[in-house]
N, C-alpha and C positions, 0 to 999 in steps of 0.2 A: 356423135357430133352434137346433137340437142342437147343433151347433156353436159359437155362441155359450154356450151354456149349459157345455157341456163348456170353452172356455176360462173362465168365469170359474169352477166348480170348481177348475179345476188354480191357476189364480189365489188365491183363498181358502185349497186346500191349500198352496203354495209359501207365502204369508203365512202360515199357522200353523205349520207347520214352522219357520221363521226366527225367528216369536214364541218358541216354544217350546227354539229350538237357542240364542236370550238369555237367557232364562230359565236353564237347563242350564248354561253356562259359567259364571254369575256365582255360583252356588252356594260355598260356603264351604271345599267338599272341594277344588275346584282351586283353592284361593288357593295364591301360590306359598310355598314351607315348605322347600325343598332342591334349593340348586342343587351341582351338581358341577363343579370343576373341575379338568381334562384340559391337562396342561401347567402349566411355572412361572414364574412372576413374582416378580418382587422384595416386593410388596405382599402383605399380608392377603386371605385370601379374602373376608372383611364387608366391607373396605375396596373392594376390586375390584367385588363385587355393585355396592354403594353407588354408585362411580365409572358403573358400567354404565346405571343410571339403570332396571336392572328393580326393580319393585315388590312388596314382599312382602305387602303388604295385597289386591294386587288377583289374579284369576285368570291364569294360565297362559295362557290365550288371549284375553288383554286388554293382555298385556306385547308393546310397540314393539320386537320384535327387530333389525330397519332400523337404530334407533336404537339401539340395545345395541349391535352390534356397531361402527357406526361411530364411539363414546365411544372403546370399548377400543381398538380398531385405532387412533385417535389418541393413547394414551399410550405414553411414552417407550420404545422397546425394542420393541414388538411388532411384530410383523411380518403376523402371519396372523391371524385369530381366527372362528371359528365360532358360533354359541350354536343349538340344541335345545330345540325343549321332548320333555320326557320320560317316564314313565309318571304317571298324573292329576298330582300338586301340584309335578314337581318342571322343573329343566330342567338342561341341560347348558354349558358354557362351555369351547370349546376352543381354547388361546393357543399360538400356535407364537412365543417371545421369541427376539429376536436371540443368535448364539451366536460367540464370539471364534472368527477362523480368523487372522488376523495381528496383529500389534503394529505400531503408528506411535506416534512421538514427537513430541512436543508440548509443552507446560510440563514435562510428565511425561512416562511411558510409556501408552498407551493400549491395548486392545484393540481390534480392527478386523472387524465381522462381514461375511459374504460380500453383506450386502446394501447395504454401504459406512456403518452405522451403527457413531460412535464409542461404546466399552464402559468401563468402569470394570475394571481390572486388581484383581481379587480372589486370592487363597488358595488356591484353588480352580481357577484357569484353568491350562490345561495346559504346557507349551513351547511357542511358537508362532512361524512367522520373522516376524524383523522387515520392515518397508522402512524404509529405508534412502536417504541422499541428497537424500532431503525433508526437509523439518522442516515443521511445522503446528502455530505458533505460536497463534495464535487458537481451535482446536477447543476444542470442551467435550462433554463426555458426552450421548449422543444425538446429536447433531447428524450427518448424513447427509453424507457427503463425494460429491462428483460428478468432482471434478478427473477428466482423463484417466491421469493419472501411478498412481492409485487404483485407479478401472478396469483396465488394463494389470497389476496388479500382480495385482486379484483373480481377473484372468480365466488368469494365470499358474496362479495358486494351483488355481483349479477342473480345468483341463485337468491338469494333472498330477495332480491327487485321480483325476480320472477313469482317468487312466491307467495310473498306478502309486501305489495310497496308502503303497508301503510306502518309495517313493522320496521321498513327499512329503513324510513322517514326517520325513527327513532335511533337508529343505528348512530351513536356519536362515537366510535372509537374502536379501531379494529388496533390490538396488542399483542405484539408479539414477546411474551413473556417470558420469565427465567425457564429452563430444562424442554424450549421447545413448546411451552404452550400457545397456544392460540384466544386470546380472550376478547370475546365480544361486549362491550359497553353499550349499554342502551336509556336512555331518556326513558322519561324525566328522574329519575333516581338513581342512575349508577349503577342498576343489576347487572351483573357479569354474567355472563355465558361460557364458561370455557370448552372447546371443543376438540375433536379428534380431527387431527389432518387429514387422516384416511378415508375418511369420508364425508365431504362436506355436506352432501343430498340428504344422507339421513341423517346431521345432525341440523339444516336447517328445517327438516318435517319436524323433529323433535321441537327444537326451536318455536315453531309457529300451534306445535300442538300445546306446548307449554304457557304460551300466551295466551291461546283460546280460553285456557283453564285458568286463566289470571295469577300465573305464578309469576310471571314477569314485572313484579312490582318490591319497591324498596329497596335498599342498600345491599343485597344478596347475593355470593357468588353458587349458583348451579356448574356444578360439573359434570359432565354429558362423557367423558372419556372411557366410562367405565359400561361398554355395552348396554341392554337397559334399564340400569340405574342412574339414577339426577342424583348426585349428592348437594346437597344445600347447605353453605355455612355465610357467616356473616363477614365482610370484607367492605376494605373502605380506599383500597388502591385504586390507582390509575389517572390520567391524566385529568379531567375534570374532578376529581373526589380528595 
């Protein structure tokens, strides 16, 4: 019988508690009045809120985060996005948007972000190498490339950031050449790199050992496909040459 009695107490308590923790959120002081946002977009921040689907009429902890995030995560460009609620009325918004690391052509010139989404070439965006070899008639801004030839180029691109940014820096042109080759253009002079698909790790070690040793200078194409040997001849192709 105690027992009985002592659960419906705790019973009754947990129901008032939960009456009362309703009560407390709906109050007027957490409606939400100030969101932050952490990270940039192209959009408005009113506009963005808006798009997000959180409510400024209703409390902090009555807003569908689930669904805030999943709105934003589906517009154009983002990539990442987080949302927070914050200290009492407010909450947080944080947008990680796609950021150009290549150029590809298409009607136009486009930007190329590391996570294969096409970018709108702005004022603003830095030198970037092109690829090269392809064309991608059909793209449109946003739009998400999959091809393999894409892939290949961006995974070129990351292994060498990782390895050498300051090699990378110089990287002007990734080409995708006649019989399947792959040739790397590099600043300030045009040397070519041409490399084996099969392995990009060891031909980027190659790559940066090559450079340590100042081979990487002047009009010259290195070919890296023939296991460890460089063959070196004189070449004057490619899109800057």
């Amino acid at each position: 019988m105690k027992i009985f009695v002592k659960l419906v107490l705790i019973i009754i308590a947990v129901a008032l508690g939960r009456f009362g923790y309703e009560k407390i959120i709906d109050l007027d002081y957490f409606n939400l009045d100030q969101v932050e946002i952490e990270g940039e977009y192209f959009i408005d921040k009113d506009s963005l809120v808006t798009l997000s689907g959180l409510d400024t009429t209703k409390s902090v902890y009555r807003q569908n985060i689930n669904h805030a995030v999943q709105m934003i995560s589906d517009l154009p460009g983002v990539v990442e996005c987080d949302i927070s609620r914050g200290f009492l009325s407010s909450m947080k918004i944080e947008i990680r948007s796609a950021e150009p690391a290549l150029c590809i052509i298409g009607d136009k010139d486009y930007g190329l972000s590391r996570e294969g989404i096409v970018l709108p070439v702005t004022k603003n965006m830095p030198v970037l190498p092109f690829i090269t070899g392809r064309r991608f008639s059909k793209i449109k801004c946003y739009d998400r490339l999959r091809s393999p030839d894409i892939a290949f180029a961006l995974e070129i691109y990351e292994s060498l950031m990782a390895a050498s940014p300051g090699l990378c820096a110089r990287l002007s042109e990734i080409n995708f050449g006649r019989g399947g080759n792959t040739n790397l253009y590099f600043s300030p002079d045009g040397t070519i790199i041409t490399i084996n698909k099969r392995s990009i790790q060891d031909s980027i070690f190659r790559i940066c050992s090559l450079n340590k040793e100042g081979f990487l200078t002047g009009r010259d194409t290195i070919d890296l496909r023939y296991g460890a040997i460089a063959i070196k001849s004189s070449s004057s192709r490619g899109k800057y040459n």
